[in-house]
Biotite code that builds the C-alpha atoms (Angstrom):
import biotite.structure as struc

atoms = struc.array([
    struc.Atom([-45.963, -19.170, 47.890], chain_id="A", res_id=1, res_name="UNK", atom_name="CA", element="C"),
    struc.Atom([-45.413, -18.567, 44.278], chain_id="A", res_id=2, res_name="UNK", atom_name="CA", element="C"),
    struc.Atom([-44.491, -21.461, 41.790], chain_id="A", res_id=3, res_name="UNK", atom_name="CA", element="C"),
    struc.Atom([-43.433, -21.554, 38.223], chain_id="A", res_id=4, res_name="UNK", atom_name="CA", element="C"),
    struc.Atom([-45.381, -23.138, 35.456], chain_id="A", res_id=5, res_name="UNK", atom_name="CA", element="C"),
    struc.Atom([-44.412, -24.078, 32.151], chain_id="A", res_id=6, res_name="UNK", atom_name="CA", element="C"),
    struc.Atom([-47.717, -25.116, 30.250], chain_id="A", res_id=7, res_name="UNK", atom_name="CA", element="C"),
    struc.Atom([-48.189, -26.095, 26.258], chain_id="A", res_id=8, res_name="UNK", atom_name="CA", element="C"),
    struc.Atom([-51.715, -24.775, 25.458], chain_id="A", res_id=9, res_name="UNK", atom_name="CA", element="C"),
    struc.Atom([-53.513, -23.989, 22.234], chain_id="A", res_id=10, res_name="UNK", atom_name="CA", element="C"),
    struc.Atom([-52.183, -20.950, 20.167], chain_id="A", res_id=11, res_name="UNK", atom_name="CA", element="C"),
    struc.Atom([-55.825, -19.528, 19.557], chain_id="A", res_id=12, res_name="UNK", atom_name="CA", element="C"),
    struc.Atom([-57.927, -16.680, 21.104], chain_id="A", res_id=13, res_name="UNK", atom_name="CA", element="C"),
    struc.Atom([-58.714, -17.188, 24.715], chain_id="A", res_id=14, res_name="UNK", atom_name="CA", element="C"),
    struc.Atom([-56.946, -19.927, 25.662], chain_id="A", res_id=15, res_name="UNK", atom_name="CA", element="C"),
    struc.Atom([-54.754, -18.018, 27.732], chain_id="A", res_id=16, res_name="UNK", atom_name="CA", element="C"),
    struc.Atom([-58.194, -16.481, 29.791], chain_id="A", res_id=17, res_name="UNK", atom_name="CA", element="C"),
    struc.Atom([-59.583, -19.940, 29.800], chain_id="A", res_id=18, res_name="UNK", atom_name="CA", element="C"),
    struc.Atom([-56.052, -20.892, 31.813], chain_id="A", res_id=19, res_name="UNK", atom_name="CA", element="C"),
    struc.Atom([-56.472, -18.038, 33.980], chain_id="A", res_id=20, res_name="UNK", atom_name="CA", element="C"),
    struc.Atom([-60.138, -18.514, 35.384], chain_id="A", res_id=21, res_name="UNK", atom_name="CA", element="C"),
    struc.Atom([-58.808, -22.281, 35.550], chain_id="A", res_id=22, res_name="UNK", atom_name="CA", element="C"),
    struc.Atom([-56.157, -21.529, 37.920], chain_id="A", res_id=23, res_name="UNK", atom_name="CA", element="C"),
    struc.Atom([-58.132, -18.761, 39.397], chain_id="A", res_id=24, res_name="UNK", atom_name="CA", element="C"),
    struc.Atom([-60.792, -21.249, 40.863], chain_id="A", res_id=25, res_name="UNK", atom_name="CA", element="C"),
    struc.Atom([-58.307, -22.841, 42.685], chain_id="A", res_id=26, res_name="UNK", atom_name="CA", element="C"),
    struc.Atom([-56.890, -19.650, 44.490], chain_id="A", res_id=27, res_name="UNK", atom_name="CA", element="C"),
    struc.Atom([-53.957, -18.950, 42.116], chain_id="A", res_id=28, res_name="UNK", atom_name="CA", element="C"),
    struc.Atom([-52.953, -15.488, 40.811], chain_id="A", res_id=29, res_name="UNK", atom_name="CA", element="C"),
    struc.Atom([-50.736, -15.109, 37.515], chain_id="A", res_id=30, res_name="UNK", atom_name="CA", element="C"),
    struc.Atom([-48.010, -12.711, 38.705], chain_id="A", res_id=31, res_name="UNK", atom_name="CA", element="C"),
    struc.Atom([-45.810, -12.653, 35.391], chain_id="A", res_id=32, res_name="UNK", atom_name="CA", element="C"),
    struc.Atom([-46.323, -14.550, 32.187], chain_id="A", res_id=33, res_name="UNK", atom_name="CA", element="C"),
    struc.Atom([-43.921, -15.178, 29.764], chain_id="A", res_id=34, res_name="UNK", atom_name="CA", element="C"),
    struc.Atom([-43.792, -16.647, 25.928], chain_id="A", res_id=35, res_name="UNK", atom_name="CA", element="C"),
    struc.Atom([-41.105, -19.174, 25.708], chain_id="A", res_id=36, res_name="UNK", atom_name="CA", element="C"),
    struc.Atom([-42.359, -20.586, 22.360], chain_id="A", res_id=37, res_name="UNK", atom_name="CA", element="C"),
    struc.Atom([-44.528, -20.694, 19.635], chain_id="A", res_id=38, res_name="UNK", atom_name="CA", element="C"),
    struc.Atom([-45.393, -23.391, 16.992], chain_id="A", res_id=39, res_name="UNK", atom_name="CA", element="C"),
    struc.Atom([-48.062, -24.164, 14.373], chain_id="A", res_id=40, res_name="UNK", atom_name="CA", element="C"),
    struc.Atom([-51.095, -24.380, 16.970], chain_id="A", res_id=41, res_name="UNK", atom_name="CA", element="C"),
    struc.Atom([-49.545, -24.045, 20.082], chain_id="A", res_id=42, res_name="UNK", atom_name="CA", element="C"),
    struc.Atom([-47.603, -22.146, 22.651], chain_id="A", res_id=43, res_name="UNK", atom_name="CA", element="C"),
    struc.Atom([-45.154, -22.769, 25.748], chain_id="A", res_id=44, res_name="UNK", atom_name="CA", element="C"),
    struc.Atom([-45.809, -20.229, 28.087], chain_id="A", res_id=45, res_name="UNK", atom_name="CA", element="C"),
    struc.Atom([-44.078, -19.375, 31.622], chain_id="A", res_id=46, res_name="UNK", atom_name="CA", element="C"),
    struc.Atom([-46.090, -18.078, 34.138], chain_id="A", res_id=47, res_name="UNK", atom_name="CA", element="C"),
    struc.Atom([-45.402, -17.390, 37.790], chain_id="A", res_id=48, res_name="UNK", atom_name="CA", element="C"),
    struc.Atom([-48.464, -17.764, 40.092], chain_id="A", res_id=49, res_name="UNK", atom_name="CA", element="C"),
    struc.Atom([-49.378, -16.676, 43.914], chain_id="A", res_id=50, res_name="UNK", atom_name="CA", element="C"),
    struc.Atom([-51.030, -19.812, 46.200], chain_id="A", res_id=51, res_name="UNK", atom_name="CA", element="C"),
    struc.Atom([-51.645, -19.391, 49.415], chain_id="A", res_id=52, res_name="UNK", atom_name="CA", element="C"),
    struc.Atom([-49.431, -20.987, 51.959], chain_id="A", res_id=53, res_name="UNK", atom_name="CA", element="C"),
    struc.Atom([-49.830, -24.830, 52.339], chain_id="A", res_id=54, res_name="UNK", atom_name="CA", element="C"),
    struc.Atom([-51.443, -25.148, 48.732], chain_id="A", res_id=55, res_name="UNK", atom_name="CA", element="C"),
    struc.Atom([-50.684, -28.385, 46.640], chain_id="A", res_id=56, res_name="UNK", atom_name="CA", element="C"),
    struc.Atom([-49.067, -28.002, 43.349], chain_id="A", res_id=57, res_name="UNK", atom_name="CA", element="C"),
    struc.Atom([-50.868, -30.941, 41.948], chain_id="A", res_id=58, res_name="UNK", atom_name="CA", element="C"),
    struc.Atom([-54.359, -28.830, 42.518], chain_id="A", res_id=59, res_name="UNK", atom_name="CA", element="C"),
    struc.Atom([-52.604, -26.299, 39.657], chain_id="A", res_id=60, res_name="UNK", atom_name="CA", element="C"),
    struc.Atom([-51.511, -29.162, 37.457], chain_id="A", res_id=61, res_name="UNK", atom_name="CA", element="C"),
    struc.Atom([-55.133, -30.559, 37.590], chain_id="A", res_id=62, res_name="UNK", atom_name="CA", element="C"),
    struc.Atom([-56.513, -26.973, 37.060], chain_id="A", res_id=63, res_name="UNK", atom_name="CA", element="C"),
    struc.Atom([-54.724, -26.274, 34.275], chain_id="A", res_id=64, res_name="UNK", atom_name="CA", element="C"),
    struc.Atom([-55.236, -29.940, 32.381], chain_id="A", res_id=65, res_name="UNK", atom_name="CA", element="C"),
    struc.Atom([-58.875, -29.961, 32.794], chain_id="A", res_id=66, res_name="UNK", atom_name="CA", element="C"),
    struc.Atom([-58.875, -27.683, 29.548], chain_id="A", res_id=67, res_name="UNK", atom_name="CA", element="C"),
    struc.Atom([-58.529, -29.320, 26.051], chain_id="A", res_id=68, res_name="UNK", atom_name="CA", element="C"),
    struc.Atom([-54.816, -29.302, 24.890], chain_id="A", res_id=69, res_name="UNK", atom_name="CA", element="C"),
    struc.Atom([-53.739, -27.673, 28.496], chain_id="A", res_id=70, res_name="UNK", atom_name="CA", element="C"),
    struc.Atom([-50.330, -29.916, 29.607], chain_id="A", res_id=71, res_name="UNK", atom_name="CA", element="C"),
    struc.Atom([-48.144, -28.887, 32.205], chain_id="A", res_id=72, res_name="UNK", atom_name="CA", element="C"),
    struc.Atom([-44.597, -29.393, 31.122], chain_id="A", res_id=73, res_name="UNK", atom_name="CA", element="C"),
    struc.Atom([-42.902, -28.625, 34.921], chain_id="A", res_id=74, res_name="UNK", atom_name="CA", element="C"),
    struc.Atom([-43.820, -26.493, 37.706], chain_id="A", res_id=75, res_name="UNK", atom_name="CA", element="C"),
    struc.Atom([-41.399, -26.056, 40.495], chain_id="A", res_id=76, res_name="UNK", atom_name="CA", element="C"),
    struc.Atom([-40.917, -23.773, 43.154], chain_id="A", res_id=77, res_name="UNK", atom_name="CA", element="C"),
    struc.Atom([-40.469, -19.696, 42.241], chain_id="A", res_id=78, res_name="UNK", atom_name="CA", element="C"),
    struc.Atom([-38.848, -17.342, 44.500], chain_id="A", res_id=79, res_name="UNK", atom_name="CA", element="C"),
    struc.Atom([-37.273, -15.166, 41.941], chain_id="A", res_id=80, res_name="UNK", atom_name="CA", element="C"),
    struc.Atom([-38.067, -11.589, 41.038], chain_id="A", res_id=81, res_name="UNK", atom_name="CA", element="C"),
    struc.Atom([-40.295, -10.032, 38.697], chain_id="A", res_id=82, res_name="UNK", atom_name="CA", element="C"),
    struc.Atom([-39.285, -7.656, 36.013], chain_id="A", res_id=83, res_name="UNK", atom_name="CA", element="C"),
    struc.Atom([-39.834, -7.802, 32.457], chain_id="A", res_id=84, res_name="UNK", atom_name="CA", element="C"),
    struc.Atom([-36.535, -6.542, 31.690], chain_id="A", res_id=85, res_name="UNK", atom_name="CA", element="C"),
    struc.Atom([-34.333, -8.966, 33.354], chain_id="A", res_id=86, res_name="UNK", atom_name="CA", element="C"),
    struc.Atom([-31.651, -9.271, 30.112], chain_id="A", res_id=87, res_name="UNK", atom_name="CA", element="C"),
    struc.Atom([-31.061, -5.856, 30.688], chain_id="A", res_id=88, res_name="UNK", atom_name="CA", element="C"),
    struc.Atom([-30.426, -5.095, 33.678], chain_id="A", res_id=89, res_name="UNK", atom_name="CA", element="C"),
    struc.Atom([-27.691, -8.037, 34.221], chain_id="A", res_id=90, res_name="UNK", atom_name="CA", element="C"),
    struc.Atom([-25.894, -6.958, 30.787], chain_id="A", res_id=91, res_name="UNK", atom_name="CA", element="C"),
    struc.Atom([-26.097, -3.420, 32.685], chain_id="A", res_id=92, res_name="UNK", atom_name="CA", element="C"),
    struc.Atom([-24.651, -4.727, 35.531], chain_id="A", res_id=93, res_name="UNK", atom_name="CA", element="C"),
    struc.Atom([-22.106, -6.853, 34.150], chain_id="A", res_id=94, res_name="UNK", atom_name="CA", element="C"),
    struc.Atom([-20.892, -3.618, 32.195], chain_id="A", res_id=95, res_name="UNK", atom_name="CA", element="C"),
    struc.Atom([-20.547, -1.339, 35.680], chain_id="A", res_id=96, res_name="UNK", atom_name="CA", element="C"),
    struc.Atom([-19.673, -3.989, 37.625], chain_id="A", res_id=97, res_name="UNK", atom_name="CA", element="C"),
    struc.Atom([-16.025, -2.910, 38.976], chain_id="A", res_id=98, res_name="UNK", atom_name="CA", element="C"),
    struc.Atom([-14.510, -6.493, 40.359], chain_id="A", res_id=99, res_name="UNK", atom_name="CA", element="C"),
    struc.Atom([-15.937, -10.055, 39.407], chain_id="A", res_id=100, res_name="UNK", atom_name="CA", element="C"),
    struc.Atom([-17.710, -9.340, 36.305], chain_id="A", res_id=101, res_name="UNK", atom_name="CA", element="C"),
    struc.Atom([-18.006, -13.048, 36.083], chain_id="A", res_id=102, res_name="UNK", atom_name="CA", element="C"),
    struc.Atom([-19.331, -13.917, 38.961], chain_id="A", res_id=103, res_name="UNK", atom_name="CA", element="C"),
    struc.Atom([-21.965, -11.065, 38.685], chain_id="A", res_id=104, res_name="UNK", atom_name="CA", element="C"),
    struc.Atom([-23.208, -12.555, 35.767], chain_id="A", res_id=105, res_name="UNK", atom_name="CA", element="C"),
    struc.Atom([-23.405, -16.014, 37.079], chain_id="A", res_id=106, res_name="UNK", atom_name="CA", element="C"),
    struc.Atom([-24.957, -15.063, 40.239], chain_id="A", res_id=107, res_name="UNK", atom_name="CA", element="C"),
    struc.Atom([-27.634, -13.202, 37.926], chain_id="A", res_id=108, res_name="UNK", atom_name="CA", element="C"),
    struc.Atom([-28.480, -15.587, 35.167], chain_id="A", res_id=109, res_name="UNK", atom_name="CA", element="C"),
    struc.Atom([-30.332, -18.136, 37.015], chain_id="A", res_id=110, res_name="UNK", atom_name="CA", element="C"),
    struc.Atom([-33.150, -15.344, 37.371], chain_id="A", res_id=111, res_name="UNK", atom_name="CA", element="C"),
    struc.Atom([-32.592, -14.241, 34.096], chain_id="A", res_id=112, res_name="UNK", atom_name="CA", element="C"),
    struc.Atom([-33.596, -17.267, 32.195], chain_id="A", res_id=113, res_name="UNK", atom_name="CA", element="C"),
    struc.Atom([-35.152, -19.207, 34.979], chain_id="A", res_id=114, res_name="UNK", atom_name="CA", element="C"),
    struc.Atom([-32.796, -22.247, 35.762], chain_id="A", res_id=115, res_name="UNK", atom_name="CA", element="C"),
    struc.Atom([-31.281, -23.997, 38.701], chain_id="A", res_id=116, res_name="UNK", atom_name="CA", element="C"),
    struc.Atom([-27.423, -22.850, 38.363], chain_id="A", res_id=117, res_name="UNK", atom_name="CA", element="C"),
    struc.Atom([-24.954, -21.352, 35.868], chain_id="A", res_id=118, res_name="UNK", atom_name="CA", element="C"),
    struc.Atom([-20.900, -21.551, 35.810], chain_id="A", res_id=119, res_name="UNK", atom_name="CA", element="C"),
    struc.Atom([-18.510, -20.425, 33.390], chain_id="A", res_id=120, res_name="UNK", atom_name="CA", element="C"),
    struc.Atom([-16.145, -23.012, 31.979], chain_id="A", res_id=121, res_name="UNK", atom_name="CA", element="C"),
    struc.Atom([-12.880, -23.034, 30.477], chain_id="A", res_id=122, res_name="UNK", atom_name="CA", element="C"),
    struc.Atom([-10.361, -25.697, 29.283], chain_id="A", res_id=123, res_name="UNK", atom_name="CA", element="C"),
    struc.Atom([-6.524, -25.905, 30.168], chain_id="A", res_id=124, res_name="UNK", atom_name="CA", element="C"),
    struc.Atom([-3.734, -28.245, 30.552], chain_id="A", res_id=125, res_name="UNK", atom_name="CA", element="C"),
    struc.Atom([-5.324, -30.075, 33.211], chain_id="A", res_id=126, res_name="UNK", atom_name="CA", element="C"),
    struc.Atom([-8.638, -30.499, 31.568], chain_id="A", res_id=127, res_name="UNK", atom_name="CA", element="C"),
    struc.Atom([-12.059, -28.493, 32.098], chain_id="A", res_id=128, res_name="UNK", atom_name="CA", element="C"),
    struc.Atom([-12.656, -26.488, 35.014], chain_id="A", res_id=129, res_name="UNK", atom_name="CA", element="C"),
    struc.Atom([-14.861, -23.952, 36.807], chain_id="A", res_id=130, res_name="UNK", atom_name="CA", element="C"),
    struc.Atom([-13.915, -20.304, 36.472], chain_id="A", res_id=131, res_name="UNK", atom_name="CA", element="C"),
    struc.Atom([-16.880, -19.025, 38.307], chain_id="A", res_id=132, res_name="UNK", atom_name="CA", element="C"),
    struc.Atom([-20.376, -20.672, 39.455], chain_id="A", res_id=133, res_name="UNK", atom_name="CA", element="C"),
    struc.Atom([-23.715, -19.251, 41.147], chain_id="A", res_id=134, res_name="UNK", atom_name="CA", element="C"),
    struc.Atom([-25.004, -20.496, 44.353], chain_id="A", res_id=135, res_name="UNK", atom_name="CA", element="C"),
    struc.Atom([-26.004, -24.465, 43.757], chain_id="A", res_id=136, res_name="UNK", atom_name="CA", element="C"),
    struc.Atom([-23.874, -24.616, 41.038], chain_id="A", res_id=137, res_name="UNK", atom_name="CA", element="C"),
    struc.Atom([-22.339, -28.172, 41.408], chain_id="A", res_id=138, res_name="UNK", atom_name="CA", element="C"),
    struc.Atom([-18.971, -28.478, 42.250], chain_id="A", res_id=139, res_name="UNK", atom_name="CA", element="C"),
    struc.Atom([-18.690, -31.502, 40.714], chain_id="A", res_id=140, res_name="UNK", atom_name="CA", element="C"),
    struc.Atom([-16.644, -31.266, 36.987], chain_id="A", res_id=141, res_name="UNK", atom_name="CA", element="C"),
    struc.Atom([-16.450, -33.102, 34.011], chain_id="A", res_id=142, res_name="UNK", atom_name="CA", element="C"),
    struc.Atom([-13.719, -35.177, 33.463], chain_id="A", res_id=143, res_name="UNK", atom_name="CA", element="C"),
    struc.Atom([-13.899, -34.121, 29.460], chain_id="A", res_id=144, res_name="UNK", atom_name="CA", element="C"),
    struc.Atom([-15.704, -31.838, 27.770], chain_id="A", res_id=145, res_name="UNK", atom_name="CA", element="C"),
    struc.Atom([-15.942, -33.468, 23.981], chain_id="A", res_id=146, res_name="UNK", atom_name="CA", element="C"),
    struc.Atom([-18.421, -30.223, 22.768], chain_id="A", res_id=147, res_name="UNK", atom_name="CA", element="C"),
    struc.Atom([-15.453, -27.943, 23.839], chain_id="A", res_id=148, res_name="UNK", atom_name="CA", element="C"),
    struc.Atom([-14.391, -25.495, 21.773], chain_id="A", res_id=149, res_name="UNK", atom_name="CA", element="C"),
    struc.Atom([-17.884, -24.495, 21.359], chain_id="A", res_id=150, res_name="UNK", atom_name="CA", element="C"),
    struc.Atom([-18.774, -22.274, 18.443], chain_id="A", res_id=151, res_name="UNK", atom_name="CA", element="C"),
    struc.Atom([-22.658, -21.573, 18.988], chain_id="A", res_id=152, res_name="UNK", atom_name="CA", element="C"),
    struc.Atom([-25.449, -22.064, 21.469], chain_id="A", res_id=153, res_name="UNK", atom_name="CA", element="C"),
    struc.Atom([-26.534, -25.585, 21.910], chain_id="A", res_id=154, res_name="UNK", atom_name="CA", element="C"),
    struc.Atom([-28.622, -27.530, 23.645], chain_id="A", res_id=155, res_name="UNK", atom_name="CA", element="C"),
    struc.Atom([-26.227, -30.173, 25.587], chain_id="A", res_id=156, res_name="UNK", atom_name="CA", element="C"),
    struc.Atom([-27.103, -33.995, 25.646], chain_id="A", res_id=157, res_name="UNK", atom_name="CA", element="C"),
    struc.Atom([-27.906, -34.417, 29.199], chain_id="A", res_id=158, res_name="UNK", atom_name="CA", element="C"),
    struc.Atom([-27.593, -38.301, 29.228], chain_id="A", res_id=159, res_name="UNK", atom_name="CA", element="C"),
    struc.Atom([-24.028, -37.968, 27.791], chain_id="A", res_id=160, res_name="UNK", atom_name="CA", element="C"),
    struc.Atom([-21.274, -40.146, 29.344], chain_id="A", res_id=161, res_name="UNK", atom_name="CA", element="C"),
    struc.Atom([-19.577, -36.994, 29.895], chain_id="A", res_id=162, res_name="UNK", atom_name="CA", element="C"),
    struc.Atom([-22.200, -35.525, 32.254], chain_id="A", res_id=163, res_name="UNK", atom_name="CA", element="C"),
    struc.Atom([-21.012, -36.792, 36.154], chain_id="A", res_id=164, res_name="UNK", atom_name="CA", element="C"),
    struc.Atom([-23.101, -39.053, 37.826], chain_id="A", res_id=165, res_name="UNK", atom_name="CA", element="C"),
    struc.Atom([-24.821, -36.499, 40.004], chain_id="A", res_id=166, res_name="UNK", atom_name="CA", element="C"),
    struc.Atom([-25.948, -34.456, 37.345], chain_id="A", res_id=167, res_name="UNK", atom_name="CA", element="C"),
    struc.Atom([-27.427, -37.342, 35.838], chain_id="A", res_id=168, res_name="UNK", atom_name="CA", element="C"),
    struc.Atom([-29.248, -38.472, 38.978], chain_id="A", res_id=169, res_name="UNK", atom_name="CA", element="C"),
    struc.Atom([-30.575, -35.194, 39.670], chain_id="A", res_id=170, res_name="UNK", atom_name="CA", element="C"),
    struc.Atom([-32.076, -34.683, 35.801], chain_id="A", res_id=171, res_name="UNK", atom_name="CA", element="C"),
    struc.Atom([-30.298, -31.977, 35.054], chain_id="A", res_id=172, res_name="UNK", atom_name="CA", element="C"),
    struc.Atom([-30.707, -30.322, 31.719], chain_id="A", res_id=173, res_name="UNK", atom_name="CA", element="C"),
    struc.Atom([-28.443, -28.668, 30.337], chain_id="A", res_id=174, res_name="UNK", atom_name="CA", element="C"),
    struc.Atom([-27.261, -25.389, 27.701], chain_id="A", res_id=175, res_name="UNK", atom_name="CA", element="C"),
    struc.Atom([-24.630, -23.912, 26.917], chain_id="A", res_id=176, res_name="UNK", atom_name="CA", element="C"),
    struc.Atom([-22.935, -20.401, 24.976], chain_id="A", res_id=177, res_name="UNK", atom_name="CA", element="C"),
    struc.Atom([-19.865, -19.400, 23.965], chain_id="A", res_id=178, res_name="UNK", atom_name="CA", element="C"),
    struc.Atom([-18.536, -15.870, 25.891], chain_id="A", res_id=179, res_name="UNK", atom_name="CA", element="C"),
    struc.Atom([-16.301, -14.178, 24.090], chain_id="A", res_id=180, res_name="UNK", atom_name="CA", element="C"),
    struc.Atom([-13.776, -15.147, 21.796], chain_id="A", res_id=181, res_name="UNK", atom_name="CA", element="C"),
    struc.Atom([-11.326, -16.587, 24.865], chain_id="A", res_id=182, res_name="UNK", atom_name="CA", element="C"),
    struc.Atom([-13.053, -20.039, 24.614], chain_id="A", res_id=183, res_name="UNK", atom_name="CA", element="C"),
    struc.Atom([-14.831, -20.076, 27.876], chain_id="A", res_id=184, res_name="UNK", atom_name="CA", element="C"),
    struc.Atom([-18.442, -21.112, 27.896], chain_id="A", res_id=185, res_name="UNK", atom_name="CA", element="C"),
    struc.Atom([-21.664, -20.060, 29.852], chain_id="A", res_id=186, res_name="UNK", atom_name="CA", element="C"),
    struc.Atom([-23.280, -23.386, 31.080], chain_id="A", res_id=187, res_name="UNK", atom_name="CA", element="C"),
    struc.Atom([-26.635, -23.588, 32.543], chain_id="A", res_id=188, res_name="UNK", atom_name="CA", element="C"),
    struc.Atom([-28.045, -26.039, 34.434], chain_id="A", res_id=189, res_name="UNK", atom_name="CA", element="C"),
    struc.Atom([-31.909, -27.166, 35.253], chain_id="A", res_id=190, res_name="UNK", atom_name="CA", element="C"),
    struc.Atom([-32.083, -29.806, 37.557], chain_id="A", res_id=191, res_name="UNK", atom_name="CA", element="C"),
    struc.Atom([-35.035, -31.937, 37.227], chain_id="A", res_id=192, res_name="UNK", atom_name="CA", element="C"),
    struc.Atom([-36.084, -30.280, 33.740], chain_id="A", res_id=193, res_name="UNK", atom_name="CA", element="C"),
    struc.Atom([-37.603, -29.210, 31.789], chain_id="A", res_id=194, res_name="UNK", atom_name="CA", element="C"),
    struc.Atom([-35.542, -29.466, 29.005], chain_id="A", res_id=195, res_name="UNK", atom_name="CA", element="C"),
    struc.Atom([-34.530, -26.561, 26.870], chain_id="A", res_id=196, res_name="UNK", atom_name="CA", element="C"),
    struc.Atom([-36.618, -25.086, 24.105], chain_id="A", res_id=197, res_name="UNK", atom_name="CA", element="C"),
    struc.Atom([-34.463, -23.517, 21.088], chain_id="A", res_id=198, res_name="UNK", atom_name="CA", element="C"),
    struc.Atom([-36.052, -20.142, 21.705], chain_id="A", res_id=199, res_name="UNK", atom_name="CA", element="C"),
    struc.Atom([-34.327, -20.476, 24.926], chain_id="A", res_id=200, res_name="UNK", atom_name="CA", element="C"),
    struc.Atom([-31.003, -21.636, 23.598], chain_id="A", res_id=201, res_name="UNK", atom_name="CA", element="C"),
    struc.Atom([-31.166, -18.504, 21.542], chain_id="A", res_id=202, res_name="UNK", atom_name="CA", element="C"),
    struc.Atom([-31.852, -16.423, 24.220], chain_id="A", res_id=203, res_name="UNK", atom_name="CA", element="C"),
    struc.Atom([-29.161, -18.036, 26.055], chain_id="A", res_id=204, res_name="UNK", atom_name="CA", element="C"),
    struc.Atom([-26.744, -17.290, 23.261], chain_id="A", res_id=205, res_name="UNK", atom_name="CA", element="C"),
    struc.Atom([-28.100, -13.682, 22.285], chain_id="A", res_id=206, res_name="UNK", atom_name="CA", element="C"),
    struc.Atom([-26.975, -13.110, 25.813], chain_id="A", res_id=207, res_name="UNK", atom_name="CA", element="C"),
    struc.Atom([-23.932, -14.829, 26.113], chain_id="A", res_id=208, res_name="UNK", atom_name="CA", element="C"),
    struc.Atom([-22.798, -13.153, 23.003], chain_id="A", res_id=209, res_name="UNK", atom_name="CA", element="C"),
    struc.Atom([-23.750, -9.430, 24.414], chain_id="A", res_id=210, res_name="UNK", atom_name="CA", element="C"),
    struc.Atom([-21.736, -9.961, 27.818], chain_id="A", res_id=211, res_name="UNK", atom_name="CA", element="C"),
    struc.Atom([-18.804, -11.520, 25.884], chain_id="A", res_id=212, res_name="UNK", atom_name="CA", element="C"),
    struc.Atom([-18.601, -8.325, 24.448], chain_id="A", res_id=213, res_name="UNK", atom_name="CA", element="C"),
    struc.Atom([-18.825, -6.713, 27.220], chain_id="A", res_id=214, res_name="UNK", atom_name="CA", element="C"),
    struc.Atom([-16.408, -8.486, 29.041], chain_id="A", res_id=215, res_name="UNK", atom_name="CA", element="C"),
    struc.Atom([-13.700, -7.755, 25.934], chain_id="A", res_id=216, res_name="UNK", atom_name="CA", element="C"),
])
């Protein structure tokens, strides 16, 4: 059983091996780790870990808190796969991809930058719709879209009266990149958090503006 972590922990020497024996004496292994963020002090780290079957999540969240300045932001289930180079290989297969570039990239962005669901949106006569969605996107829509046209990455308020009712119940955070120059828009959602850092809006739109370009 492998979950994913996202803990804030002190940005000095050792922290990061202090974590590790931490988790380690409860039977966890750190598979991957990534660096979502980094401040004056502190960092926000992503790591996936290995439990064995049956293990509690709440024995890693008590782990990892026992050290000083240790929080644990979300964990969640993780049943994605590992590779260090996960931006690159969807742009790559966007690009060769002969039919359904969009739904390729949909179906490979949750992995990508670690969230629930993504859909590509548009706006026409009738309103906002759903070009294309991954598996668990919601097939709920907005009934407006008030941050459409959107000219840059953003973090999107979550609690807006524009997000449906389900979305709300269900926590969902939520980002969002332009995808092209067409007007459509890469939306991502997170149910049940956590929210969105700005280095991962950034990634979000470094991305978003690579496979517009892509796309033409």
């Amino acid at each position: 059983m492998s979950y994913l972590l996202r803990v804030q922990l002190p940005d000095r020497p050792g922290s990061l091996g202090s974590l590790a024996v931490a988790l380690g004496s409860v039977g966890a292994d750190i598979l991957s780790l990534d660096v979502v963020e980094r401040g004056v002090g502190f960092a926000i780290d992503d790591l996936v870990v290995d439990v064995d079957a049956g293990s509690l999540p709440d024995t890693l969240i008590t782990a990892a808190e026992r050290l000083e300045g240790v929080t644990v932001d979300s964990i969640r289930p993780y049943a994605g796969i590992l590779d260090t180079h996960r931006e690159l290989e969807l742009i790559d297969q966007v690009a060769t991809a002969r039919h359904d570039r969009l739904q390729v990239l949909v179906d490979g962005a949750p992995r990508v930058l670690r969230v629930g669901w993504a859909t590509v949106v548009d706006t026409g006569p009738y309103g906002v719709y759903r070009v294309v969605g991954s598996s668990g996107a919601p097939e709920t829509r907005p009934a407006e879209v008030p941050w459409m046209p959107l000219e840059k990455p953003m973090l999107l308020d979550h609690e807006g009266e524009w997000v449906p009712d389900l979305w709300r119940a269900m926590n969902t955070t939520l980002a969002a990149a332009p995808l092209g120059t067409q007007g459509r828009v890469l939306m991502l959602g997170r149910p049940g958090g956590p929210e969105f850092r700005p280095s991962e809006v950034a990634r979000l739109g470094y991305l978003a503006g690579i496979i517009g370009t892509v796309l033409g």
